[in-house]
VMD Tcl script that draws the C-alpha trace (Angstrom):
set ca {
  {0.00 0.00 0.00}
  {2.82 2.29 0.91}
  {5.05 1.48 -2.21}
  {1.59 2.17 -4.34}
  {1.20 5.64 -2.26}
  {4.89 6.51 -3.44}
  {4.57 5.58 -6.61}
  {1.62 7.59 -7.12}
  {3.25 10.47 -6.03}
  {6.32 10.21 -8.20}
  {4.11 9.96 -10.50}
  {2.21 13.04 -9.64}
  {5.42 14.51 -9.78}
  {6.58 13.65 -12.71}
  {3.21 15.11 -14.87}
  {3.61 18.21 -12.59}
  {7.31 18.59 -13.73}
  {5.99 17.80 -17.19}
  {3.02 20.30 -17.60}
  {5.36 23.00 -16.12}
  {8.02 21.92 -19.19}
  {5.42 22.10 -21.63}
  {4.15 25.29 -20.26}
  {7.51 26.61 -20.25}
  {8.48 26.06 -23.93}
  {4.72 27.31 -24.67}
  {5.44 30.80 -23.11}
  {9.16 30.58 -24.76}
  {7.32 30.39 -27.87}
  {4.37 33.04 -27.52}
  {7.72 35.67 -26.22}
  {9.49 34.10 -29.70}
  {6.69 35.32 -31.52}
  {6.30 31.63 -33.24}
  {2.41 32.26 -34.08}
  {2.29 29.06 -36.20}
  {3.13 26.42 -33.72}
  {1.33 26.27 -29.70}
  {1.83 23.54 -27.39}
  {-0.86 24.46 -25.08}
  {-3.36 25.07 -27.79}
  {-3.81 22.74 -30.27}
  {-7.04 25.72 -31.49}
  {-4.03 27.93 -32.42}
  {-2.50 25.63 -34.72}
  {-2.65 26.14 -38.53}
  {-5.46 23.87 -39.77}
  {-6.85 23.99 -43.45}
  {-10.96 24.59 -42.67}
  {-13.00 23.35 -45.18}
  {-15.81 25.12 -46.35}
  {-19.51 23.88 -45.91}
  {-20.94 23.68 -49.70}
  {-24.66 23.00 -48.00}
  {-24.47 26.91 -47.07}
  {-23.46 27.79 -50.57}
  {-27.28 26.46 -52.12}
  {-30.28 28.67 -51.10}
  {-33.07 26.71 -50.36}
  {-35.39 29.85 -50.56}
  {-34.84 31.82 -53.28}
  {-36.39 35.49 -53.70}
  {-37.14 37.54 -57.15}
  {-35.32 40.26 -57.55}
  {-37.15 43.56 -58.94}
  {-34.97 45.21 -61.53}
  {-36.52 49.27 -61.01}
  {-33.88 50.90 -62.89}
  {-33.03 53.16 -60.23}
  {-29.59 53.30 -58.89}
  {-29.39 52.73 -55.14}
  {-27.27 55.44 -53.65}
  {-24.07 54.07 -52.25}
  {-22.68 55.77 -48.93}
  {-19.42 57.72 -49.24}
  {-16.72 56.32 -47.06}
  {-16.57 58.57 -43.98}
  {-13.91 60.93 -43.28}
  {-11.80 60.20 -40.44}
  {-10.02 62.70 -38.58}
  {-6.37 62.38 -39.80}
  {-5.06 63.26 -36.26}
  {-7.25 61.10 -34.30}
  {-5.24 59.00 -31.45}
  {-6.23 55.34 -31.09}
  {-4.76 52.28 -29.63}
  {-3.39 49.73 -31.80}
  {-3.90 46.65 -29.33}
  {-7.10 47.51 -27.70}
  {-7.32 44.01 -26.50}
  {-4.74 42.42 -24.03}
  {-3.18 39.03 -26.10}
  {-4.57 35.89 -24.44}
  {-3.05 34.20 -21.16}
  {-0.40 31.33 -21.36}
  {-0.31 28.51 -19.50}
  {3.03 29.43 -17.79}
  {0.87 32.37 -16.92}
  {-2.37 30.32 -15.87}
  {-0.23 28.61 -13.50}
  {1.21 31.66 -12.33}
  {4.82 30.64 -13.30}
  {5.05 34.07 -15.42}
  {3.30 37.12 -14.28}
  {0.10 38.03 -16.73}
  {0.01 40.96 -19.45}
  {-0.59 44.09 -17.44}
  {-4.48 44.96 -18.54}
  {-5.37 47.63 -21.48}
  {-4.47 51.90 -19.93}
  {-7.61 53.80 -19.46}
  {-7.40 57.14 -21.37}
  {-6.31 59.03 -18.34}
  {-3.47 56.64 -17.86}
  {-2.66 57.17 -22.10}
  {-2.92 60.79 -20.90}
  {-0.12 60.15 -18.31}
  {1.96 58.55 -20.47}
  {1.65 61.06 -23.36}
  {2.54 63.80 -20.59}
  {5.41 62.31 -19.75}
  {6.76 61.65 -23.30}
  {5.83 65.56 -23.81}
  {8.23 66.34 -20.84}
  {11.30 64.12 -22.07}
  {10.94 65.74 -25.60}
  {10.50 62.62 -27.74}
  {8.18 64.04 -30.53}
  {11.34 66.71 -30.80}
  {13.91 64.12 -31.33}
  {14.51 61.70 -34.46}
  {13.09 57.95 -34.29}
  {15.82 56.64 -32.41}
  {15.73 53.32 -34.74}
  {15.58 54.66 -38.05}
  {17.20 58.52 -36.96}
  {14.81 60.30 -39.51}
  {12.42 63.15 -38.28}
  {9.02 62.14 -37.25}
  {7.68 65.53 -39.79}
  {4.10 64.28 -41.44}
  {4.45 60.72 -40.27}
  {2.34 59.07 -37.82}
  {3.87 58.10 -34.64}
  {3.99 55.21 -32.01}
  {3.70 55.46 -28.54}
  {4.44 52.75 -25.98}
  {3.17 52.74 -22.53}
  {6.90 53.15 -21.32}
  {6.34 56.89 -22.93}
  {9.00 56.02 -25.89}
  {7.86 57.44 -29.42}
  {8.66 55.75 -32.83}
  {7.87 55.73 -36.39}
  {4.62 54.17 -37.58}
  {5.85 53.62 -40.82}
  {9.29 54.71 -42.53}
  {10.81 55.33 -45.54}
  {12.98 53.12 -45.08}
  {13.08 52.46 -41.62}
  {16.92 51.97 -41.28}
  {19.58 54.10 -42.97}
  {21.87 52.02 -44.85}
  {25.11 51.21 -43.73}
  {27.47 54.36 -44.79}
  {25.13 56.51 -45.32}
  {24.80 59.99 -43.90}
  {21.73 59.21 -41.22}
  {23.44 55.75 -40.11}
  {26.31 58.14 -38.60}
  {25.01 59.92 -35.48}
  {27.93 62.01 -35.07}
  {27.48 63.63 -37.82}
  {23.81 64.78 -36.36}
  {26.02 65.77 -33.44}
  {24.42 63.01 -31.05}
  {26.60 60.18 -29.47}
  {23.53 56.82 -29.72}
  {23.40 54.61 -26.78}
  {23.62 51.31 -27.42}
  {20.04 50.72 -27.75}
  {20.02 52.95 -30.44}
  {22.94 50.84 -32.22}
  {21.80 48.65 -34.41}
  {23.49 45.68 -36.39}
  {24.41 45.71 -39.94}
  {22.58 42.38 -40.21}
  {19.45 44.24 -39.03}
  {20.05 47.65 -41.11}
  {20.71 45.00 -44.62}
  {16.99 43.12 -43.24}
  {15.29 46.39 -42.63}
  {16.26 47.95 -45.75}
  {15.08 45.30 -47.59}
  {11.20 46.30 -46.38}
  {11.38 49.80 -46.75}
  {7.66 50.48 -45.41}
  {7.57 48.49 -42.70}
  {7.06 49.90 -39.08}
  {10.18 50.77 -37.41}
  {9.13 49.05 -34.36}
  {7.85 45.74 -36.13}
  {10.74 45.98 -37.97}
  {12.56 45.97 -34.47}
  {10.54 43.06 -32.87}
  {11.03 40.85 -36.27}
  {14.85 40.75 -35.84}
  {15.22 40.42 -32.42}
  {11.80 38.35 -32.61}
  {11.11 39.63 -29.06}
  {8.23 42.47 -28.37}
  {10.85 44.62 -25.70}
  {11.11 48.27 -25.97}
  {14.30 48.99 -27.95}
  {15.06 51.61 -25.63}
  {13.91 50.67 -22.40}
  {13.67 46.80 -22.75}
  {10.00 46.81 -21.29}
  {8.09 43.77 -22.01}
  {4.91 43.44 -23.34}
  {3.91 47.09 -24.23}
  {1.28 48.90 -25.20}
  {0.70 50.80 -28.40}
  {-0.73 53.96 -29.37}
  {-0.74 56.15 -32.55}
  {-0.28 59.61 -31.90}
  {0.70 62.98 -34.28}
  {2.31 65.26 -32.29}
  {5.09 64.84 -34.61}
  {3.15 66.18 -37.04}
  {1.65 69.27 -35.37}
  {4.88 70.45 -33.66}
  {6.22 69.59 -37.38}
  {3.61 72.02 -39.04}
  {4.23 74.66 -36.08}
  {8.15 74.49 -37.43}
  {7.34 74.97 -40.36}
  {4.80 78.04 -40.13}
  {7.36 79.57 -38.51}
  {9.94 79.02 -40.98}
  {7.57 80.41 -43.38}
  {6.50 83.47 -41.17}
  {10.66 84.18 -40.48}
  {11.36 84.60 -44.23}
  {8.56 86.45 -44.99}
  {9.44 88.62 -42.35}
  {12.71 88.60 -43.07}
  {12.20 89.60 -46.70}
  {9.46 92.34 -45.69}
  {12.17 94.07 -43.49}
  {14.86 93.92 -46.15}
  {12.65 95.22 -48.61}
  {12.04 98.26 -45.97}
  {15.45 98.36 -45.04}
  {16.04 98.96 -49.16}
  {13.76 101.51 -49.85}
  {14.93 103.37 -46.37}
  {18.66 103.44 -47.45}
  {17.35 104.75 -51.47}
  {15.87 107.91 -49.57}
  {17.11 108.70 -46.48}
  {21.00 109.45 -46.52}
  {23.63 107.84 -44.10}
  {25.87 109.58 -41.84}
  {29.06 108.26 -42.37}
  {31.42 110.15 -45.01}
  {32.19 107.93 -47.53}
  {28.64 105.88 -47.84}
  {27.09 109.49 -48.22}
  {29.15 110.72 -50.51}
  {28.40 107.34 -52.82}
  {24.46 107.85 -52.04}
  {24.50 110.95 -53.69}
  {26.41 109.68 -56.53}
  {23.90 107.29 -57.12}
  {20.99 110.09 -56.88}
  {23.26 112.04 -59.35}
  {23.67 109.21 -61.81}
  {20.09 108.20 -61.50}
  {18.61 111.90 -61.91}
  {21.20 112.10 -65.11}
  {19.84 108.43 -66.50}
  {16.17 109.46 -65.78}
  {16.57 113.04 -67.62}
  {18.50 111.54 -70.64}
  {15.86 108.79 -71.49}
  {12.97 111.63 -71.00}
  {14.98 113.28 -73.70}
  {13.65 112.80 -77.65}
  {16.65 111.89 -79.13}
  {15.51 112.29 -83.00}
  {18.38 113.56 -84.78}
  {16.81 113.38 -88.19}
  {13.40 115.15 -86.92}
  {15.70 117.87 -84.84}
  {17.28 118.58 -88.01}
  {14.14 119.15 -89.87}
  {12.84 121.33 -87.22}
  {16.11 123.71 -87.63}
  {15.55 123.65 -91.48}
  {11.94 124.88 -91.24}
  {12.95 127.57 -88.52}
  {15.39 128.99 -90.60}
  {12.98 128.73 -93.77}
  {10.68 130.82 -92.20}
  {13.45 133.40 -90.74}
  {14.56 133.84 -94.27}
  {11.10 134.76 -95.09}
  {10.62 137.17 -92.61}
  {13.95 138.75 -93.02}
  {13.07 138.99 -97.04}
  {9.63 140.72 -96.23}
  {11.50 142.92 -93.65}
  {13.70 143.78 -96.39}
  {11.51 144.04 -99.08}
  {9.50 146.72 -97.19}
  {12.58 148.49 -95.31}
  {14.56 149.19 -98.90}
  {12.24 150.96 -100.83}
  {13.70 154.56 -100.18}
  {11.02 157.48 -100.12}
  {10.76 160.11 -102.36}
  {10.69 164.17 -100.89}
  {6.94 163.66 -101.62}
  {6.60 160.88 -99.57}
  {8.57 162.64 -97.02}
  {6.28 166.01 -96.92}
  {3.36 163.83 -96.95}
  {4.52 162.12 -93.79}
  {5.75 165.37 -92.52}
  {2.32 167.12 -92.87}
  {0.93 163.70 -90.91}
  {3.09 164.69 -88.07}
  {1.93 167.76 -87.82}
  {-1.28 166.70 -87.65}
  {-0.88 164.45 -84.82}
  {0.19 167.83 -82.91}
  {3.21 165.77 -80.86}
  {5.27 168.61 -79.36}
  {7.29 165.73 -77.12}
  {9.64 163.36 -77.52}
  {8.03 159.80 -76.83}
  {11.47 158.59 -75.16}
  {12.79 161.44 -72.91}
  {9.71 163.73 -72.64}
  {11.31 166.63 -73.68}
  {9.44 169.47 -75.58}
  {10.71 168.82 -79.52}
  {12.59 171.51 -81.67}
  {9.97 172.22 -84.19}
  {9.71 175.57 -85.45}
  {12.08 177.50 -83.76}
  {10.19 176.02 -79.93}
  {12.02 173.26 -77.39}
  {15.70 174.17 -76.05}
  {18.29 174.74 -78.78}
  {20.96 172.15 -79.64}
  {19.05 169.52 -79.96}
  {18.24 167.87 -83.37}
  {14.04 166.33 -84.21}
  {14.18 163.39 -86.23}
  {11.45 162.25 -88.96}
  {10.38 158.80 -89.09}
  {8.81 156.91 -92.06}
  {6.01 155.86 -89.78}
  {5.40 159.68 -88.77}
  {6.45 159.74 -85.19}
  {8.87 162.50 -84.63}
  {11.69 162.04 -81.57}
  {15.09 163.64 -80.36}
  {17.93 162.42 -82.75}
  {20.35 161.53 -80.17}
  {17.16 159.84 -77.86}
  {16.40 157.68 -81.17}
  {20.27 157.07 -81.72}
  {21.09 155.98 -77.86}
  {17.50 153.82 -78.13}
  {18.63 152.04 -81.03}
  {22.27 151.32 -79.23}
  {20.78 149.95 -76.69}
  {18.07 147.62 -77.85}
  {19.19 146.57 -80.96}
  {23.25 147.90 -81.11}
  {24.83 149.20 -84.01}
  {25.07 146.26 -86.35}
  {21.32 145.59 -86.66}
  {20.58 146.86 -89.93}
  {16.99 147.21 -88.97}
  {15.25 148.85 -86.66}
  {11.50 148.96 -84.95}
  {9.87 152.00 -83.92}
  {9.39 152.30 -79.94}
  {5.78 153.29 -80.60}
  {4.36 151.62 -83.19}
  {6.81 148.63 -83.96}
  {7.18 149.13 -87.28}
  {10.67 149.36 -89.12}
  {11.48 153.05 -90.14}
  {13.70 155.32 -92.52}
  {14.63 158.87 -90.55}
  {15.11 161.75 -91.82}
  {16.41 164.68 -90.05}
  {14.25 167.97 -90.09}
  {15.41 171.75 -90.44}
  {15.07 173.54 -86.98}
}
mol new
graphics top color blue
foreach p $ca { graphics top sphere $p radius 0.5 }
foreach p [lrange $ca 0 end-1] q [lrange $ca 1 end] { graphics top cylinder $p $q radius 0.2 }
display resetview
């Protein structure tokens, strides 16, 4: 009885040591990732179903009413390109390491205020700020990752990993020294690259075929897409665009203020108004009409029509009078009953009246005046070399004639 009693418990044992193996090298290979092979669960395995044909044949068919009117198909709904969700809203399913409390369980799904905590936190340390520490690209447009350890990667990348030699693969030439769980292997960089829009982080947990934060080494985290790449991205970049905008609005101010107002110093002043000099002299030239053939013609027809003056003016000025002509315009003088000289206003020398000395001159036009008054007039308006001359009354060109006292 006692030997049967032992034996029963070695027994017991023994399956107890056994169901702990097997649920051992079950949770090895849910941490593995191996998806197509459980040991605890033969429903996980990778069976072919086969398809029931009986639900393929409808035993009560309907007619169908052609109307000829299209039914109106709903637009796909527009989603919010900025909404946060979680990626694994569900916790995965126990193990039976974990049923038998050999491994503790997943930690259960955050509530939003704990996401909220977490995304807090990640705000703090600056992550959205900083490249994707696997792939060292800026987050910009992309959507982002974040774990429940606060960490932030790419969604998706373009590639994911730099390849090896290129300019993003070396750090120091961003001017940040990488930890070494940024570092990763050239084996990993050569996989990577070979799947250029794969997640950085699934990317990640394929080659090391373990779900652990590649920063932190946290187990079993949580996921959650998130853009605040994106909107501190945009923010960057309207302020980039407001700064040269700016920038270029002050130059052009700064322009206009040095073309007008003048600076102090010597030698920049001195070169201002040079420039207003030459610019004045450039702006008055091209206002200029620079014809030479239609200048040309205007001096012909000016002198054309001095030349015809001149030969009227000389036609009527050369025609001497006759002593007929000259009593005639005598007796029209007297007429007119001038005793004074139109240019000094001295009483004239006609007929023995006026002061002595002083010689009356005739003019073909009939105005009488002083001789020398007529002879200093005619100096000083027209000089001596003018061979005609215009009457100071009536403007008309004149032969004189001097009359007896």
């Amino acid at each position: 009885m006692l030997k049967n009693k032992g034996h029963s418990s070695k027994q017991g044992k023994i399956d107890k040591l056994a169901i702990t193996a097997v649920a051992l090298q079950d949770h090895i290979l849910h941490d593995l990732q191996l998806r197509n092979l459980s040991v605890a669960d033969l429903s996980k395995t990778n069976v072919p179903k086969r398809e029931d044909t009986s639900k393929s044949l409808n035993r009560n068919p309907k007619a169908v009413i052609d109307t000829g009117l299209r039914k109106k198909t709903p637009g796909p709904k527009v989603e919010d390109p900025e909404k946060e969700y979680v990626l694994d809203p569900k916790p995965p399913p126990l193990t039976l390491a974990q049923k038998l409390g050999l491994f503790e369980p997943p930690p259960l799904p955050l509530s939003s205020d704990e996401w909220g905590k977490v995304k807090q936190r990640s705000v703090s340390q600056g992550d959205s700020t900083q490249p994707c520490p696997i792939c060292k690209e800026e987050f910009e447009l992309r959507p982002q990752v974040l774990l429940s350890c606060s960490h932030v990667f790419h969604r998706v990348s373009e590639p994911c990993f730099p390849r090896i030699g290129s300019r993003d693969c070396h750090s120091a030439a961003r001017g940040a020294q990488p930890s070494p769980a940024h570092s990763i292997p050239k084996r990993a960089a050569g996989f990577i690259h070979e799947q250029p829009f794969m997640a950085c982080l699934q990317a990640f947990e394929k080659f090391t075929n373990k779900k652990t934060c590649p920063l932190c080494r946290r187990n079993q985290y949580q996921t959650r897409v998130i853009h605040d790449g994106a909107r501190l991205f945009k923010a960057k970049c309207a302020t980039r665009i407001q700064a040269c905008w700016r920038g270029h609005v002050v130059r052009k101010w700064y322009r206009d203020l040095r073309r007008t107002l003048p600076p102090t110093d010597a030698k920049l002043r001195r070169k201002f108004f040079e420039e207003k000099f030459t610019e004045i002299s450039h702006r008055l030239l091209c206002s200029y009409h620079t014809d030479i053939d239609e200048l040309f013609a205007e001096i012909d027809h000016c002198l054309a029509v001095n030349r015809s003056v001149l030969q009227q003016l000389g036609d009527r000025c050369s025609h001497t009078l006759t002593d007929d002509d000259w009593r005639r315009i005598q007796a029209q003088a007297q007429h007119r009953e001038a005793r004074e000289c139109p240019i000094c206003l001295t009483p004239l020398s006609l007929g023995g009246d006026g002061p002595p000395g002083r010689e009356t001159v005739l003019l073909s036009c009939s105005h009488t005046f002083h001789h020398a008054c007529l002879l200093a007039l005619e100096a000083f308006s027209w000089g001596d070399s003018s061979p005609f001359h215009a009457c100071p009354l009536c403007r008309s060109c004149y032969q004189k004639r001097l009359l007896e006292s």
